[in-house]
N, C-alpha and C positions, 0 to 999 in steps of 0.2 A: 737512478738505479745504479749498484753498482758493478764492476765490469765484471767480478764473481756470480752475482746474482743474473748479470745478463748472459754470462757465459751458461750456465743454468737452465736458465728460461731455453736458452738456443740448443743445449740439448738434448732439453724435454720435446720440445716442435720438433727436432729431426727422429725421435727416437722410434716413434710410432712405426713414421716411415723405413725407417734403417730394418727392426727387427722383423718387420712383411715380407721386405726382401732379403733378408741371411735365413727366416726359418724357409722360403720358399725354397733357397740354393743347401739346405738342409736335407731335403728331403732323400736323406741316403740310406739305403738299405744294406748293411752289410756281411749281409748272408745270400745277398745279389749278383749273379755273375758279373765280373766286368770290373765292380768295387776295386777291389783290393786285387795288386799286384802281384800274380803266382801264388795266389791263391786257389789252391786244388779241391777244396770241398766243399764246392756250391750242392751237387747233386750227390753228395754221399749220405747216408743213411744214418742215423744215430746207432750208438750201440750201447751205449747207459753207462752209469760212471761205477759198476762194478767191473767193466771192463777196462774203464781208464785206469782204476787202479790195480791193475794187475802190473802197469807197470811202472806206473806214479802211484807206488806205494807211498812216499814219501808226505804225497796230498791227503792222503788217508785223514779225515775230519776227527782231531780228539776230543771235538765239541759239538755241541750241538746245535750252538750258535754260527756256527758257521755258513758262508752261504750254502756251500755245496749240502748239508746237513738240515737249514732250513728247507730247501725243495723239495730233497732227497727223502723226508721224513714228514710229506705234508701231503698226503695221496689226493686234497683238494689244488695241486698246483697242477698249473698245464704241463709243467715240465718235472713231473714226478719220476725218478727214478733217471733223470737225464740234467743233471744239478751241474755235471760240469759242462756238456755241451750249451749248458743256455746261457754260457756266456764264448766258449772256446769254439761254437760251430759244429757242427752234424761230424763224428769223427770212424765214420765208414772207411775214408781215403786214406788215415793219417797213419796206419801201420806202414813201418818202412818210409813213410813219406811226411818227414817235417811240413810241407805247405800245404796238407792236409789237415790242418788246425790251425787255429789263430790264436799267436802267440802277444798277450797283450803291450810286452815290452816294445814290439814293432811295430805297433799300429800308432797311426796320426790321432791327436786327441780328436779331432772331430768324427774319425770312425769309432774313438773307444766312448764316444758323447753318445750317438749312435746305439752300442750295444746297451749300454750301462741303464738308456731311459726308456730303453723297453719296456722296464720293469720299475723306473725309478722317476718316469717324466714328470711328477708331481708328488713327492714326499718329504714332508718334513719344512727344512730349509728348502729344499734343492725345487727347483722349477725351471724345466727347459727353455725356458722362454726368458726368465732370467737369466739365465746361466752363457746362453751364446753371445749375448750381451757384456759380458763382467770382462777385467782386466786378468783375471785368469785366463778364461779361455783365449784371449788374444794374445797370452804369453806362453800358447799354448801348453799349459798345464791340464795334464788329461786327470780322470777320476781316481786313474791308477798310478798316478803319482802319491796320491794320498792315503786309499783307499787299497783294500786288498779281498780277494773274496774269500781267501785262506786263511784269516784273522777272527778272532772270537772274541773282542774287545766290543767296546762301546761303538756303534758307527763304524767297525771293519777298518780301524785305520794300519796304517803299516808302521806308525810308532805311537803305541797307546799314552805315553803325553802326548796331550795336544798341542802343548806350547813347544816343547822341543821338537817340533815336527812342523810348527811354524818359520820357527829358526832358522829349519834344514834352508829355506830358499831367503828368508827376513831376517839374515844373520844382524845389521846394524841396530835393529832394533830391541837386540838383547843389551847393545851397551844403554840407546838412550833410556831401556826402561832400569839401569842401573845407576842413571844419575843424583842429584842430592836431593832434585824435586822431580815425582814420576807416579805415572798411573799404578797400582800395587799391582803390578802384574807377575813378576818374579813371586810376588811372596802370596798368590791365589788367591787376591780377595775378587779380582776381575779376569777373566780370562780377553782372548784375543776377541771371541765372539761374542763378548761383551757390546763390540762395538762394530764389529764388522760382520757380513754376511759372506762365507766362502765363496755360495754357490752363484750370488746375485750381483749383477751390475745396475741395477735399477737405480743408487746413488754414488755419486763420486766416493772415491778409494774403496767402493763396495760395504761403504755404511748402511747398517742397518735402518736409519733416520736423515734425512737431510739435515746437515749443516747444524745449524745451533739446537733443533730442536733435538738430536742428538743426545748434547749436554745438558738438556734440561732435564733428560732421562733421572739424570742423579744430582743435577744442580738445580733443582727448583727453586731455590730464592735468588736464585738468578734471573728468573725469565721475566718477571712481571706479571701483566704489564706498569707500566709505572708511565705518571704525566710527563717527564722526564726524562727518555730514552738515551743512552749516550750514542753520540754519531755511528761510532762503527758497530753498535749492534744490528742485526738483519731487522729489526725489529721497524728501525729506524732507516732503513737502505741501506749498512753500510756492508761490510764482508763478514763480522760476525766475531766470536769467539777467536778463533786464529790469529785473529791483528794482534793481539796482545800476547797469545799462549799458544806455547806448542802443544800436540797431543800426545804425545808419549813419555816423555821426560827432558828434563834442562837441569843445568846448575846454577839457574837462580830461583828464588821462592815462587812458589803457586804455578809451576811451571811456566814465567815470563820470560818474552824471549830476550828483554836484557834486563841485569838487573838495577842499573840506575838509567833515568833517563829515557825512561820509555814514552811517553809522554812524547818527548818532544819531537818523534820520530812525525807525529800529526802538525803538535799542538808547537810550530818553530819562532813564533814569536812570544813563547816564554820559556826564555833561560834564567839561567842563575842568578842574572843582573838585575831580572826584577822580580824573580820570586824566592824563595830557601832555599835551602840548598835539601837532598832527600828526595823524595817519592812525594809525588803531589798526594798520595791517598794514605801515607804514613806518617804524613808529615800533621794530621790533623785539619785538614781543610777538605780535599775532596773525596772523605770515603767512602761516601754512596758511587761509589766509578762505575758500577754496572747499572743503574738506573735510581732515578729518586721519585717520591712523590710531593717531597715539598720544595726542592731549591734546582732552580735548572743548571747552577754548577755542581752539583752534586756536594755542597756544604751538608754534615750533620744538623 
């Protein structure tokens, strides 16, 4: 096995464990006295968001899509005619008194984690249970970093591209998908969620798929199986797709991470002196390189 696949395995085994104990140290309420730091409006009263906007006229919903306009206009919601307390806190105390609301720019992601799956702890992508899990939330990236409840866009985001709003924090990744071989992600035939899961960490880099089976999503005469395997495919134990190819973009062909002499990075007792010179799989000898079913050197 290899030390990718066993690194894998060891954090599927500890995983179960891990997330027992973070949802238990979770369990935070944060409309709980004690919570949150000068926080004044545990025991104040609602007053509805026709009084918020008396003086957050500026919040005034010009959509209907909006959260505050979803509630507000849903007389089956618990929180009917209180669209911005059900996210901002009971706001009895907050006249005159800023710590009388809860302003989401100051709260720690795992209290705006908190607020957000009251209403959100299973929809869609998003699953809490994934989510305290993922390399987001450990980078602590909160809901409201991305998200907004003020927005009337697809998914309430705070910048309706999606891609430029992955940027905002994935800046390098606009060059590699700019290189001379690259996923079409710049020119929308694939988006970022193509491949990745925002809200989940349930796979490494928060892929939607483990590892190669991933790329079989859109590479299927790749997978096999074939009598044949080449070493480093998973298939075969070895790390998979990545030995060979970056995933976002390169500037050599088929996204390879070099573009002559890839090969010998494994395969070090054949160089130039006893084979051609060229790409062993360009060269017309081994172009079955992802698996064969008739020649175990992958000869046509």
């Amino acid at each position: 096995m290899s030390k990718q696949n066993q690194s894998r395995l060891s954090l599927s085994l500890g995983l179960v464990f891990f997330i027992s104990l973070l949802l238990l140290s979770m369990e935070v309420r944060s409309f709980e006295p004690g919570v949150i730091e000068g926080y004044t409006g545990y025991d104040a009263a609602k007053v509805g968001s026709a009084t918020c906007t008396m003086c957050h006229s500026d919040q005034v919903p010009e959509s209907l899509l909006t959260h505050v306009s979803l509630i507000d206009n849903n007389p089956g919601n618990e929180e009917y005619g209180y669209g911005c307390e059900g996210c901002h806190g009971p706001g009895g105390n907050h006249n005159g008194d800023p710590a009388g609301i809860l302003n989401p720019s100051k709260l720690s992601s795992e209290i705006i984690t908190d607020i957000c799956s009251r209403c959100h702890s299973d929809l869609n992508s998003f699953n809490t249970d994934e989510w305290v899990v993922s390399e987001h939330y450990f980078a602590d990236v909160s809901c409201t970093d991305c998200h907004s409840g003020h927005t009337d866009n697809q998914w309430f985001l705070v910048n309706s591209d999606r891609l430029e709003l992955c940027y905002t924090c994935h800046a390098e990744k606009r060059s590699e998908f700019s290189m001379r071989s690259h996923h079409p992600v710049n020119e929308g035939q694939v988006g970022c969620d193509s491949c990745h899961n925002v809200h989940s960490g349930t796979y490494e880099g928060q892929l939607i798929k483990d590892g190669d089976e991933l790329c079989f999503t859109c590479h299927i005469d790749k997978q096999g199986p074939f009598a044949y395997d080449h070493p480093v495919s998973m298939a075969a134990g070895g790390d998979g797709c990545q030995t060979c190819h970056f995933a976002h973009g390169s500037n050599s062909d088929d996204l390879l991470r070099l573009p002559q002499r890839l090969c010998l990075q494994c395969h070090t007792d054949r160089g130039p002196s006893t084979h051609f010179a060229g790409t062993c799989w360009s060269a017309g000898c081994h172009v079955e390189i992802h698996g064969s079913n008739t020649d175990p050197l992958f000869f046509n």
